[in-house]
N, C-alpha and C positions, 0 to 999 in steps of 0.2 A: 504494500500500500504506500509507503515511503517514495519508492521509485516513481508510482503515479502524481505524486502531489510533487516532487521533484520537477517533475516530467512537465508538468500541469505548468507549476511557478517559473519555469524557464520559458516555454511556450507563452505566457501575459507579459514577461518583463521583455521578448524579442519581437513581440507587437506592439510596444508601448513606445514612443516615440522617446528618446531623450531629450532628458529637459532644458540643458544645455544647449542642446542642437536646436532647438525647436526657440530659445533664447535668444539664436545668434541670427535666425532664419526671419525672427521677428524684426530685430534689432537691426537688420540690413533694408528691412521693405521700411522700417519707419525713416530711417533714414534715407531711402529714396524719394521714400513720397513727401517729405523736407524738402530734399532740393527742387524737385520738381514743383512745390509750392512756391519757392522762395524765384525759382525761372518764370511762374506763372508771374508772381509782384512785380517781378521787373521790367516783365514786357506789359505789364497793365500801367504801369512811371510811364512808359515811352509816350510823347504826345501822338507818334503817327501809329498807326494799325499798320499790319501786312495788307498786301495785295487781296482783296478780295474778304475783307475781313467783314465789311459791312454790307456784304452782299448774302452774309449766311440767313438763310430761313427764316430762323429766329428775331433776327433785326427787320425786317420786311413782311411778317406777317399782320400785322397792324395797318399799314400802308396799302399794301393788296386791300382791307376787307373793307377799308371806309373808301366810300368811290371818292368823296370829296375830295380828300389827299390824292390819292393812285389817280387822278385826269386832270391834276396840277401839270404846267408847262412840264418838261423835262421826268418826269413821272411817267406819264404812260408810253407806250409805244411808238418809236421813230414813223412806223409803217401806218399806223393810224394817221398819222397827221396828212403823211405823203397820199394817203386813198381820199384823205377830206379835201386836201385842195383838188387832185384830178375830180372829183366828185362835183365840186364849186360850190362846197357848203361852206358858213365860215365858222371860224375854231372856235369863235364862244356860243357856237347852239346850247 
């Protein structure tokens, strides 16, 4: 019976994760996600955005749904304007 609970206790302590490792494993991701914060602060300082920054979804969902805003000059589509004059209609119907 010895042997089985031997047997048993090595088998739980060889699936049990060390706690050290599992410490060090921690202590590298929080540390990541640090600097990766600390990357995010700095490009949020910068005054300019990257290329195509204010063109994400999120920023233009508001704009698209109120027509008022979204058929402001420079706002709605180049191609609309160009079909309203071949059309001979004027821009502020």
């Amino acid at each position: 019976m010895g042997f089985v609970m031997e047997f048993a206790e090595n088998l739980i302590l060889k699936l049990m994760e060390d706690p050290k490792e599992r410490d060090k494993k921690f202590r590298e991701h929080l540390y990541a996600v640090k600097d990766r914060c600390t990357k995010t602060k700095e490009m949020w300082s910068y005054p300019l955005r990257p290329y195509g920054f204010w063109t994400f979804e999120q920023h233009n969902v508001q704009l698209r749904r109120d027509a008022q805003i979204s058929e402001v000059l420079g706002r709605r589509d180049v191609y609309d304007d160009v079909i309203r004059k071949a059309l001979g209609h004027s821009m502020n119907e």
